[in-house]
PAVEX-467655 format. One record per residue: residue number from 0; x, y, z of N, C-alpha, C in turn. Coordinates in steps of 0.2 Angstrom, whole numbers, m for minus. Example, Ala and Ser with C-alpha at 12.3 -4.5 7.8 and 13.67 -1.06 7.14 Angstrom:
# residues 2
SITE pos    nu    nv    nw   cau   cav   caw    cu    cv    cw
SITE   0    66   m28    39    62   m22    39    66   m16    39
SITE   1    64   m11    35    68    m5    36    64     0    39
This chain:
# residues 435
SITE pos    nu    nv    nw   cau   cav   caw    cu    cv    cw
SITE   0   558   629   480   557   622   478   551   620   475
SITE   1   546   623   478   538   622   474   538   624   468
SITE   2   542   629   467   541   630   457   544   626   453
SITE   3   551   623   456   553   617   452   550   613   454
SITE   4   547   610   459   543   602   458   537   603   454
SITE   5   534   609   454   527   610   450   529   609   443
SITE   6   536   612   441   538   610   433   539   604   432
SITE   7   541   601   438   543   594   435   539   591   435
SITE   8   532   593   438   526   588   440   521   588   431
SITE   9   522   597   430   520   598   424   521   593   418
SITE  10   528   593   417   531   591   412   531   585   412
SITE  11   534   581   417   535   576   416   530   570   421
SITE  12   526   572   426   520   568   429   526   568   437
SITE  13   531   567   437   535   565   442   534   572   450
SITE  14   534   567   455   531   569   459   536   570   466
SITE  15   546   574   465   547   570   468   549   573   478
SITE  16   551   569   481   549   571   487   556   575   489
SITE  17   553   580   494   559   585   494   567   583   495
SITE  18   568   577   500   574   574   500   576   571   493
SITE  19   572   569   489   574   566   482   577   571   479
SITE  20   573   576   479   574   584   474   578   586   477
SITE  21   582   587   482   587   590   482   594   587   483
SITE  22   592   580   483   598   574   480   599   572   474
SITE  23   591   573   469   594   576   461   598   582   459
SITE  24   596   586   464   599   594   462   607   593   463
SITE  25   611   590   468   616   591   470   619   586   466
SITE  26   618   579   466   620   575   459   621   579   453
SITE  27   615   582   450   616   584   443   622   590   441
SITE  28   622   594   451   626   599   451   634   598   451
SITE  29   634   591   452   641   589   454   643   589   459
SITE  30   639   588   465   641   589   472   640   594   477
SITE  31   639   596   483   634   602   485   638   606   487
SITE  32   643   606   484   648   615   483   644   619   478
SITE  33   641   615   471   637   616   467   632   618   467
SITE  34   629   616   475   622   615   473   618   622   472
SITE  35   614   621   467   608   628   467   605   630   473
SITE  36   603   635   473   598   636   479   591   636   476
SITE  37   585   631   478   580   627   475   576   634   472
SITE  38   575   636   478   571   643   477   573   648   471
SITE  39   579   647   469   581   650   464   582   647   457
SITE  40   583   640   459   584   636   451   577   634   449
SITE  41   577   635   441   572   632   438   573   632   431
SITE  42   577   628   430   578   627   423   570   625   419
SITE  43   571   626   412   565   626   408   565   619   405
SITE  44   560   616   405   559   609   402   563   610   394
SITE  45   566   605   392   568   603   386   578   607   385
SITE  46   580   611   391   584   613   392   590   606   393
SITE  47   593   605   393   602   602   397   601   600   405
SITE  48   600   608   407   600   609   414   594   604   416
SITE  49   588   602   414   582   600   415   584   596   414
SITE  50   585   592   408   587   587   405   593   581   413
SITE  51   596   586   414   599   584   419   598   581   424
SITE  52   593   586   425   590   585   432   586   577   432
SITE  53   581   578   426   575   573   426   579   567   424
SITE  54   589   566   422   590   559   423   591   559   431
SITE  55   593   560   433   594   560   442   589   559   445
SITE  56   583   559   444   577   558   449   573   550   444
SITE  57   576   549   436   574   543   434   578   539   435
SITE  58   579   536   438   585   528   439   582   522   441
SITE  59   579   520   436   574   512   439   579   508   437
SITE  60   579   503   442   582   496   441   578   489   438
SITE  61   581   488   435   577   482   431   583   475   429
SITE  62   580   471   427   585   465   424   582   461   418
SITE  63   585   457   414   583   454   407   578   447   411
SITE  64   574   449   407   567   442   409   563   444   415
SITE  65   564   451   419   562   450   424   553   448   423
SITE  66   551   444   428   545   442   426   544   438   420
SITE  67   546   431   420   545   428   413   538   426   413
SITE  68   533   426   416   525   424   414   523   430   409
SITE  69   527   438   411   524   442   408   526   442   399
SITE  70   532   439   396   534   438   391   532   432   388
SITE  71   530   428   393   527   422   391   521   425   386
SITE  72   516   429   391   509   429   389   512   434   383
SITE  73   517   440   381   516   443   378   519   438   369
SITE  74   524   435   370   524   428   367   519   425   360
SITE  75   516   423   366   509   422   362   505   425   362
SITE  76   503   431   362   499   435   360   503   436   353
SITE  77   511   439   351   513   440   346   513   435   340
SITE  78   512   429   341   514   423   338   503   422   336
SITE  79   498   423   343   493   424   337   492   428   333
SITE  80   494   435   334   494   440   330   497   439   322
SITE  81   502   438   323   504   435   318   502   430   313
SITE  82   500   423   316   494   419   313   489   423   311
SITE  83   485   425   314   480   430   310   480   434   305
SITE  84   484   438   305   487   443   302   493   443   297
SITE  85   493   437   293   501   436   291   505   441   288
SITE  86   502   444   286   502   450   280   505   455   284
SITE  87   503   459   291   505   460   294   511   461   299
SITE  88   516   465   301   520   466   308   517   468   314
SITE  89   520   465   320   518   467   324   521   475   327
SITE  90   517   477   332   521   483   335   520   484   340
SITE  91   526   484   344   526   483   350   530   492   355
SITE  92   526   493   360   530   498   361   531   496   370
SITE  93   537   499   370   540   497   380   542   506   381
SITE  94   537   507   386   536   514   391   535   511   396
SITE  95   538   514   400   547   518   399   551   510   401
SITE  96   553   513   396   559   507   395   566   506   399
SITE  97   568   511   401   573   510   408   579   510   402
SITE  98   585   505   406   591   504   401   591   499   395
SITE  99   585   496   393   583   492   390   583   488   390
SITE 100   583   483   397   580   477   398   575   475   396
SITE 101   568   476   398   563   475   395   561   473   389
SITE 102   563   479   384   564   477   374   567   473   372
SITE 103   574   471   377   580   465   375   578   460   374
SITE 104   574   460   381   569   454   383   564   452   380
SITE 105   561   457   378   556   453   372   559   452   366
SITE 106   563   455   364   566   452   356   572   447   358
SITE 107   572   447   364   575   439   366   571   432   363
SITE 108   565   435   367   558   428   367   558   429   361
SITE 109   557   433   357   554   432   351   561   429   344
SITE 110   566   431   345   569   426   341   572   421   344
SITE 111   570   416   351   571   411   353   564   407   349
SITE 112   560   412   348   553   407   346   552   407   339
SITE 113   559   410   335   561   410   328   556   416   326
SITE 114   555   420   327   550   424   323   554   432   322
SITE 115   556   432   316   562   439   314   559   445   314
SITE 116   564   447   313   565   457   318   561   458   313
SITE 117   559   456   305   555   460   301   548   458   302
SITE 118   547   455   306   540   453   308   536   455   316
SITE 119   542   459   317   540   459   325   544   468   328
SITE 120   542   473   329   545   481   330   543   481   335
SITE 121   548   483   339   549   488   346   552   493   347
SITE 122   546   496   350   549   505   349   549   503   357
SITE 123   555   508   360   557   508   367   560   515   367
SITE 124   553   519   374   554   523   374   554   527   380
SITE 125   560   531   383   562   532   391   562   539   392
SITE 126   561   543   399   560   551   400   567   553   398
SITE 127   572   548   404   580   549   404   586   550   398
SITE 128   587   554   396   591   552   391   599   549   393
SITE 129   599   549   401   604   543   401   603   535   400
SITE 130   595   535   404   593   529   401   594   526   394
SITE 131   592   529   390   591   530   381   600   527   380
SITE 132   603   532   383   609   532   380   613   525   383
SITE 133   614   522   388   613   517   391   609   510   386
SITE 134   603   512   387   600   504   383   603   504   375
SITE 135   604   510   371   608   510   365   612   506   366
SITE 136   619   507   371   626   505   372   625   497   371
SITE 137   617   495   373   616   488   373   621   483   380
SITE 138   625   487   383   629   485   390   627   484   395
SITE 139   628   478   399   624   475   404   629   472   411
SITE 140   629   476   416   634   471   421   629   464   424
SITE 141   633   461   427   630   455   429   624   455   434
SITE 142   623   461   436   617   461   442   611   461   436
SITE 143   612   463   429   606   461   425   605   453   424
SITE 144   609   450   425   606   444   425   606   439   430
SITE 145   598   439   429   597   434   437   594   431   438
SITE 146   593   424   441   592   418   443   595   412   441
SITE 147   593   405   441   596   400   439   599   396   434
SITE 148   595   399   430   596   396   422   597   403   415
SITE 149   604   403   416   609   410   413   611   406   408
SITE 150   607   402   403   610   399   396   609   404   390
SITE 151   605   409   391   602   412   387   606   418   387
SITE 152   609   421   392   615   425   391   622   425   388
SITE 153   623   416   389   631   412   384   628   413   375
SITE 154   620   415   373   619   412   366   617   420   365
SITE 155   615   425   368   614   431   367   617   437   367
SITE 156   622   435   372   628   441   376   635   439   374
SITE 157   640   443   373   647   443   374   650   447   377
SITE 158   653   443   382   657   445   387   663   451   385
SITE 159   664   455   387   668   461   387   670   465   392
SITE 160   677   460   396   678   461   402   672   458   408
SITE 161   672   465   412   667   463   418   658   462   416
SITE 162   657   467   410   650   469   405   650   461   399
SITE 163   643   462   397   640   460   395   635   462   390
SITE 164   640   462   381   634   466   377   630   461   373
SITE 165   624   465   373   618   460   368   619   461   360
SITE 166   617   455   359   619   453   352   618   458   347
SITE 167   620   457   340   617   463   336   609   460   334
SITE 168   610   451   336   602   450   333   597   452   338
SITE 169   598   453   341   592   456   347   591   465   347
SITE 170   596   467   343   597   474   342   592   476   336
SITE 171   592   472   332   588   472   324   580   472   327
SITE 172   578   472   332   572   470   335   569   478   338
SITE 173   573   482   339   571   487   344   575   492   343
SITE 174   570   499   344   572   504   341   570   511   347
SITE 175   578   516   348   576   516   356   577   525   355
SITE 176   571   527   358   570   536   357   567   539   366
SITE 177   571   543   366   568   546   370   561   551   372
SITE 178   558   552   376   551   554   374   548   555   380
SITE 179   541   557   380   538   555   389   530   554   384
SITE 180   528   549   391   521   545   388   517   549   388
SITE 181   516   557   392   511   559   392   512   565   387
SITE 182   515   565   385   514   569   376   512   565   372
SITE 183   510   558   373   505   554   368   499   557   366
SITE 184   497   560   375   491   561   376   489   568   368
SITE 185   492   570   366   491   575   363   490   572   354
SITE 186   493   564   352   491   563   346   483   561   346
SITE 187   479   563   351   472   560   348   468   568   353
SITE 188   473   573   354   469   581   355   469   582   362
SITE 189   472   577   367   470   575   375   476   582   376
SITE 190   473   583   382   476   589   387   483   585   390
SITE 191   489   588   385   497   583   387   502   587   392
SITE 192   506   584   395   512   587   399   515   585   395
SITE 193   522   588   397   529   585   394   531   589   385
SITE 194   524   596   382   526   597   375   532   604   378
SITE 195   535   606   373   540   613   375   534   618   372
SITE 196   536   624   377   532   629   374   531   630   365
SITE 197   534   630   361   534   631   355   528   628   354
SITE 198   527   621   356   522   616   354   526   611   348
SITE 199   532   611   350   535   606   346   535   600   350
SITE 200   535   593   347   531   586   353   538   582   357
SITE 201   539   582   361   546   580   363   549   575   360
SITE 202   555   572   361   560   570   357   558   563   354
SITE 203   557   559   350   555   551   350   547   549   349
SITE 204   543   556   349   536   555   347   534   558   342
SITE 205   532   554   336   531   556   331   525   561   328
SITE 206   526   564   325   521   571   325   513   568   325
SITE 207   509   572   328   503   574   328   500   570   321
SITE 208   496   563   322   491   561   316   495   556   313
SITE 209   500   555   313   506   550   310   507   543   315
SITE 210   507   544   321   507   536   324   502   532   325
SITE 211   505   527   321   502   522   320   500   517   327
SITE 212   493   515   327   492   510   333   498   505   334
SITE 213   500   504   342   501   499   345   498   492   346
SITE 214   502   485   344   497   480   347   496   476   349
SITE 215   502   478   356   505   477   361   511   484   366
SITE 216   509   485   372   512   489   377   513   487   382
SITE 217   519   486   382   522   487   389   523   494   394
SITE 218   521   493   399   520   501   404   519   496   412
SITE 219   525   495   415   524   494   422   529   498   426
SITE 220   525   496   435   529   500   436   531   508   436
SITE 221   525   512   434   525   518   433   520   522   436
SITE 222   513   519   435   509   525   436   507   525   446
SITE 223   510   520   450   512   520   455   515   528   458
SITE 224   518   531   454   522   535   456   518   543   454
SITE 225   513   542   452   508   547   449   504   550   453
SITE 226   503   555   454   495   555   458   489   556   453
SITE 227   483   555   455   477   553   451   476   556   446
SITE 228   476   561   446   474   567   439   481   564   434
SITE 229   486   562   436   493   561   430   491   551   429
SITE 230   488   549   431   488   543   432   483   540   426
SITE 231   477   545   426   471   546   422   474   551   415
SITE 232   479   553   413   481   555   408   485   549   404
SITE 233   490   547   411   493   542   405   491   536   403
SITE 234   486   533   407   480   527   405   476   532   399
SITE 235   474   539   398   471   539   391   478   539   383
SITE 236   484   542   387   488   543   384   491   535   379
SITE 237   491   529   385   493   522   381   485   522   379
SITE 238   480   522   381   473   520   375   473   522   369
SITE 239   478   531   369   476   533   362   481   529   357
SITE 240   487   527   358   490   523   354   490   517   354
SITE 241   487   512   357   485   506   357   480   503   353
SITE 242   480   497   349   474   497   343   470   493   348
SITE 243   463   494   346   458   495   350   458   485   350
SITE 244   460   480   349   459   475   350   468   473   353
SITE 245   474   477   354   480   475   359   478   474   364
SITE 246   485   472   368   484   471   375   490   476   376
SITE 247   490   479   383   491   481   388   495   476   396
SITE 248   500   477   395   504   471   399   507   478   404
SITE 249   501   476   411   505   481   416   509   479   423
SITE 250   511   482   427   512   480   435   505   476   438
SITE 251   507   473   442   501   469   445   498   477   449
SITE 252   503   479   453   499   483   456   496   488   453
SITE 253   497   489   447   494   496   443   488   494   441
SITE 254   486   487   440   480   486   438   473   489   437
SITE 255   475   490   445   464   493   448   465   500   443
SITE 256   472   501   444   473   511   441   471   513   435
SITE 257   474   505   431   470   505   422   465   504   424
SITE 258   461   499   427   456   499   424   449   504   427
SITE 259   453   508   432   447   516   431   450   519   426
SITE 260   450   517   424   455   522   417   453   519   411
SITE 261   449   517   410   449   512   403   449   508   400
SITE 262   450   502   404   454   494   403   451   491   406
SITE 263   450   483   403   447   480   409   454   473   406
SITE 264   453   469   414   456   464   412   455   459   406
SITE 265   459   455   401   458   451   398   459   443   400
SITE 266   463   442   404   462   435   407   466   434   412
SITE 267   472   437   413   476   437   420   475   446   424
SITE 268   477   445   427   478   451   431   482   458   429
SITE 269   487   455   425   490   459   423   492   463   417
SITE 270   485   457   412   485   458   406   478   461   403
SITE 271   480   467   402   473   471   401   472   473   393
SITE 272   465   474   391   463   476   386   459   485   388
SITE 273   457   487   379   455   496   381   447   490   382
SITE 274   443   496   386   438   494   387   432   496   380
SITE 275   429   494   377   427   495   370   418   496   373
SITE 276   415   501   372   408   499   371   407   506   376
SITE 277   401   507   380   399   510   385   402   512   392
SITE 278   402   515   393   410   515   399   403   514   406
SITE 279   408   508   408   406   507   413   407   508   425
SITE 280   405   508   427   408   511   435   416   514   433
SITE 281   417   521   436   425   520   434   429   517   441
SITE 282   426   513   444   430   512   452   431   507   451
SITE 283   439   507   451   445   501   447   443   493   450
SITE 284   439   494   458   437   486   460   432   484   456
SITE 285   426   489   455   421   485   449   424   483   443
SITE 286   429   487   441   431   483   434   434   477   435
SITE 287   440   476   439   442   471   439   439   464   443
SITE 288   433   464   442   426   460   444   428   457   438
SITE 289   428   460   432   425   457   426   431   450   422
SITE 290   433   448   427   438   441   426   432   437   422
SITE 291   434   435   415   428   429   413   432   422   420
SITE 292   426   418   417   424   413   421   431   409   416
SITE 293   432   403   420   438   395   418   436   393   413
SITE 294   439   392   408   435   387   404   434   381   406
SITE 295   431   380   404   430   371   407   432   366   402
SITE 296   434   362   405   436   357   401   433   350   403
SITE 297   434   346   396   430   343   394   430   337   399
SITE 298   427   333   404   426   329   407   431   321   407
SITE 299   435   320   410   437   310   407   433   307   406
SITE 300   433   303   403   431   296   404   431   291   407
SITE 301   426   288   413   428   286   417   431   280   417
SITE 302   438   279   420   441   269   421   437   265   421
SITE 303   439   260   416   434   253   415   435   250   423
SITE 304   428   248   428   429   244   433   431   237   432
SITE 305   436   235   435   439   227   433   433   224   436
SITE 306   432   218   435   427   214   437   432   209   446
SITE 307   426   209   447   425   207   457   428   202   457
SITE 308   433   200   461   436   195   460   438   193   470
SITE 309   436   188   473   436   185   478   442   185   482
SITE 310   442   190   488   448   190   492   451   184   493
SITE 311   459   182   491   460   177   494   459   178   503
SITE 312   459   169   508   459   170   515   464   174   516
SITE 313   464   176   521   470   181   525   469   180   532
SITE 314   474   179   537   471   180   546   472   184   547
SITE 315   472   190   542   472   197   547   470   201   541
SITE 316   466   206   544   461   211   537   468   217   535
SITE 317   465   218   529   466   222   525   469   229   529
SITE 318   475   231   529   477   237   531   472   243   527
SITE 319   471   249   532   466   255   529   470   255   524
SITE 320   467   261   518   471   264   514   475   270   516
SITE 321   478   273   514   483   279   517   481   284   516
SITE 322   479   289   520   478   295   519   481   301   513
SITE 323   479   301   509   483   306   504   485   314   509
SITE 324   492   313   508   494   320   511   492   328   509
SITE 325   492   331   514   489   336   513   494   341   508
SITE 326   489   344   503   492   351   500   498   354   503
SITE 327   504   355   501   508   359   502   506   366   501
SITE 328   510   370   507   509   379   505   510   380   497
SITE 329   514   380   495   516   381   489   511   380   484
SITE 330   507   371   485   505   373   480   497   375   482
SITE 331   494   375   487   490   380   489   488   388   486
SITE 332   494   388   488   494   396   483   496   397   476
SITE 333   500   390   473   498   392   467   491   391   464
SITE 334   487   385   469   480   383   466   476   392   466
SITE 335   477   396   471   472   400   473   471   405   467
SITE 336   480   406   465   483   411   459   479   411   455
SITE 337   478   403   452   476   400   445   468   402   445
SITE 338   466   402   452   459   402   452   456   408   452
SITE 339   461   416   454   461   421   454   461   425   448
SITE 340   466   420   444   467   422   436   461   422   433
SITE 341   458   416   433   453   412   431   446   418   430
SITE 342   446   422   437   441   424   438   435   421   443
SITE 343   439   415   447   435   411   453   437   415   458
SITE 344   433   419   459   436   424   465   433   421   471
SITE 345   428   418   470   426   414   477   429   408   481
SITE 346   431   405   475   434   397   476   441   400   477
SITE 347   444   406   473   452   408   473   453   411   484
SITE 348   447   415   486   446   415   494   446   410   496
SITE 349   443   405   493   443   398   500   449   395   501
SITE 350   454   396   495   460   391   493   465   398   497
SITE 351   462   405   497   468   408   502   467   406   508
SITE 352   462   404   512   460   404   520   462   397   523
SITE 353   462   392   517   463   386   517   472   386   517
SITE 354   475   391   515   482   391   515   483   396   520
SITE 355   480   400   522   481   405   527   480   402   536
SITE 356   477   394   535   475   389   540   478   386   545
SITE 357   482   384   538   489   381   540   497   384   537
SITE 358   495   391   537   501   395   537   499   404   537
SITE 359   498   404   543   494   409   544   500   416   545
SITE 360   506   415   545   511   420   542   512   421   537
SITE 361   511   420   530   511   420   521   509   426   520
SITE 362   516   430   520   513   438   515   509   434   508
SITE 363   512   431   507   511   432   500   502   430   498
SITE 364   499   426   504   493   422   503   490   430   505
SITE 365   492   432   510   486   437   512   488   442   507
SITE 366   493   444   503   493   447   496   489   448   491
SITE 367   488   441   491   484   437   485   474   438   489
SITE 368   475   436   494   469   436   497   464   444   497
SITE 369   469   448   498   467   456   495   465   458   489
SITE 370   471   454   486   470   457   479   462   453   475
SITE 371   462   449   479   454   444   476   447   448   481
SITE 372   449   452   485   445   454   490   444   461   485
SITE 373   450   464   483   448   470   480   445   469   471
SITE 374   447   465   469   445   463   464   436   459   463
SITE 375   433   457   470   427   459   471   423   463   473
SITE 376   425   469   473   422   474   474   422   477   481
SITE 377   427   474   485   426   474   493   434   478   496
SITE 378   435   485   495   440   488   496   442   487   503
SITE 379   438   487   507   440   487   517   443   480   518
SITE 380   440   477   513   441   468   518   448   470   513
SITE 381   450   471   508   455   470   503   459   474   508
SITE 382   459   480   509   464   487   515   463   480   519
SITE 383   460   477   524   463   473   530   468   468   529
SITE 384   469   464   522   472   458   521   479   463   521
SITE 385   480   468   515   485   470   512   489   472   518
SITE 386   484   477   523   490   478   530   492   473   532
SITE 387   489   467   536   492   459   538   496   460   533
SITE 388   498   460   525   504   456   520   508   460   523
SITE 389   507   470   526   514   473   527   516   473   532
SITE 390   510   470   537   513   470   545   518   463   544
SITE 391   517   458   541   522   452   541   529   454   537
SITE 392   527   458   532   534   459   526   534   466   526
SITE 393   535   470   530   536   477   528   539   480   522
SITE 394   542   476   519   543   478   512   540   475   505
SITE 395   534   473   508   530   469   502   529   475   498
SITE 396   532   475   490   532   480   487   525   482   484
SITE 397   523   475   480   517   475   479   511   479   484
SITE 398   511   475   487   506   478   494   506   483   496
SITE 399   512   486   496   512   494   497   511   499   491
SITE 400   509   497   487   510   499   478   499   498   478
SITE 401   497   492   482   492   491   479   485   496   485
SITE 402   488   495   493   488   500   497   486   507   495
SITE 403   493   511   491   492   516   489   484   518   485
SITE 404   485   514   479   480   517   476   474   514   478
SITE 405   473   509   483   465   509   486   464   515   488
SITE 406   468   517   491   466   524   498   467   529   494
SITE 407   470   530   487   468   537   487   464   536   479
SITE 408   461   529   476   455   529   473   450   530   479
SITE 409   449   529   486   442   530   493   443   537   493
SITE 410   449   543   488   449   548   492   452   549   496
SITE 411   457   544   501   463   546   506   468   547   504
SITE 412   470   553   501   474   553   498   480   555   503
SITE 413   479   558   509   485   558   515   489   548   517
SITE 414   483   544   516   485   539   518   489   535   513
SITE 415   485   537   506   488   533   499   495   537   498
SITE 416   495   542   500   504   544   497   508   543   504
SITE 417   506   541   509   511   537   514   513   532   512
SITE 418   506   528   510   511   519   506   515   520   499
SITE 419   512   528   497   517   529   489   524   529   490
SITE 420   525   533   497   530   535   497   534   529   500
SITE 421   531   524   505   536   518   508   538   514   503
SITE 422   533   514   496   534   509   491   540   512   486
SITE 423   540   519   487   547   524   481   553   521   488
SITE 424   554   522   493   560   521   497   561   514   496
SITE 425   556   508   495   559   500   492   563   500   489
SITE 426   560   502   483   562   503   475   565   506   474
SITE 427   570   512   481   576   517   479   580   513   482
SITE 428   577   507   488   585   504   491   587   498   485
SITE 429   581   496   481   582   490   476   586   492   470
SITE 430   588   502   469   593   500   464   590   507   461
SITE 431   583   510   462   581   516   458   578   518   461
SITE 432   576   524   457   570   531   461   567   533   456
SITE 433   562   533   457   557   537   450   553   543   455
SITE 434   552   545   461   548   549   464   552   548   471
């Protein structure tokens, strides 16, 4: 079983743990009358049998829109892009794209904000070729769509039976090959996994010196499941195709991961740029220091004071004024968020402690409280918060996604692949398995 997990580790970065691999082996086998003996299977990368194998171990779940701030911000980044550029198309690329929610999704957003398929290319590209063949089908059952406001599935989707397919104008938008990210690494001469011996480049990746920069990437989600050395190829492998003034839209948790890897944040957390100039600490809490400061904004005007005017008598004074009520949780932690985003990491800590005061059970604040702890450069006090989020929420995905790569960026790498491995078991009960 080591020599097929060492090929699959080769080839495709994926890492997966022996109960997985011998749950993909029996699945791909058709059931464990079937099953290979591990020690003896080894099918060759770019084979059927491989091929097989490596959809059964990739099954991520996803849904349309999931995370709308992240299509917001991708949104308008497209729409300046375009102002400046008129002349220009944009090009957008989704790794790994899963069954095509993600690329739906944004060529959702983008022709709700009128801006046409010839103005705007997304290339969507996945390890799985059942994924691939899936997100073609364009077919969706209803667990892809969720929350409260489904009007945009009545103007995009037709119903057929229990399924729901996507329009052909959101189809005009996105263009969907199979491939793996880290044979990117090989269009700019980087040492790549995933090429077949021949040296011919895997399926959906365009030959050596021919791809054109990206000017926007989606990539979440992913390098969570990597250990370090695979983790550091595919942050070089999105830099080499990304145009050196795109953005990078990734998992919150994967953040600190790009940015020892070549990326510093742009203005939220999850939206990163390549880092351009002299390479700076590569230890992902110095980088994500680098949050610019609030813009400030321009000051009111102060209210004309009315002029004084003589209490009428009264036999009884003036009632106090009323106490303005205190801040709700909620929106405490949205002030801390804004203030996090901002790059106020000191004012973004008072505004967790201040929520954490008066609601001292809030995964979510002591989440955030970590994430502002690690993002100053303070990995222990960050480790302290994050355990509090998982002793409250054992299943805080994030947390355990952000856990991992503190501990095995310090080097612990026994303790970092403990919370990797709690955060793949979430994310196998939510619907997938990537490791």
């Amino acid at each position: 079983m080591n020599r097929l997990r060492d090929t699959l580790h080769a080839s495709t970065g994926l890492m997966p743990t022996d109960a997985d691999l011998e749950r993909a082996l029996r699945d791909a086998a058709g059931g464990p009358r079937a099953l290979p003996a591990p020690e003896e299977y080894a099918p060759l990368p770019g084979t059927p049998e491989f091929e097989a194998l490596v959809d059964q171990l990739v099954v991520p779940e996803s849904w349309i829109l999931r995370d709308p701030a992240v299509f917001t911000e991708a949104l308008h980044f497209v729409q300046q892009r375009l102002a400046a550029r008129p002349q220009r198309s944009v090009r957008i690329l989704s790794v790994p794209c899963a069954g095509g929610e993600e690329p739906y999704s944004m060529a959702l957003v983008l022709a709700q904000a009128g801006i046409p398929a010839s103005r705007c290319r997304i290339d969507a590209i996945d390890l799985s070729q059942a994924a691939i063949a899936r997100a073609r089908s364009g077919r969706f059952t209803r667990n892809a769509f969720r929350g409260a406001d489904l009007a945009f599935r009545e103007r995009w989707f037709t119903r057929q039976g229990d399924d729901y397919l996507v329009d052909d104008a959101l189809r005009a938008y996105v263009g969907f090959s199979q491939g793996n990210l880290l044979a990117m690494a090989e269009r700019a001469g980087l040492p790549a996994a995933g090429v077949p011996a021949a040296g011919v480049p895997a399926a959906g990746v365009p030959a050596a010196g021919v791809l054109p920069p990206y000017d926007l990437v989606f990539c979440r989600n992913l390098l969570i499941y990597f250990d370090a050395p695979t983790r550091t190829r595919a942050a070089q492998a999105i830099a080499n195709v990304l145009a050196d003034d795109g953005l990078l839209l990734s998992g919150h948790a994967e953040a600190p991961s790009f940015c020892a890897n070549g990326f510093v944040p742009a203005h939220t957390g999850f939206v990163l740029r390549k880092r351009i100039g002299p390479a700076q600490p590569a230890a992902a809490m110095a980088a994500l220091a680098d949050l610019p400061p609030l813009r400030r904004r321009a000051r009111a005007a102060p209210l004309p004071i009315p002029p004084h005017r003589p209490a009428a008598a009264t036999s009884a004074p003036p009632a106090p004024p009323a106490r303005p009520s205190p801040p709700a949780p909620d929106e405490l932690l949205a002030q801390a968020r804004s203030l996090a985003d901002a790059g106020r990491l000191q004012q973004a800590e008072a505004a967790c402690r201040a929520l954490l005061d008066i609601a001292p059970d809030s995964a979510d604040a002591w989440f955030l409280l970590g994430t502002v702890q690690a993002s100053a450069a303070r990995p222990h006090a960050a480790d302290t918060s994050w355990r509090r989020c998982v002793y409250l929420a054992p299943d805080h995905y994030e947390a355990l996604c952000s856990l991992a790569l503190l501990h095995e960026g310090l080097g612990d790498a026994a303790t970092g692949a403990g919370f990797r491995q709690r955060a793949a078991r979430i994310y196998a009960r939510r619907g997938g398995t990537l490791a």
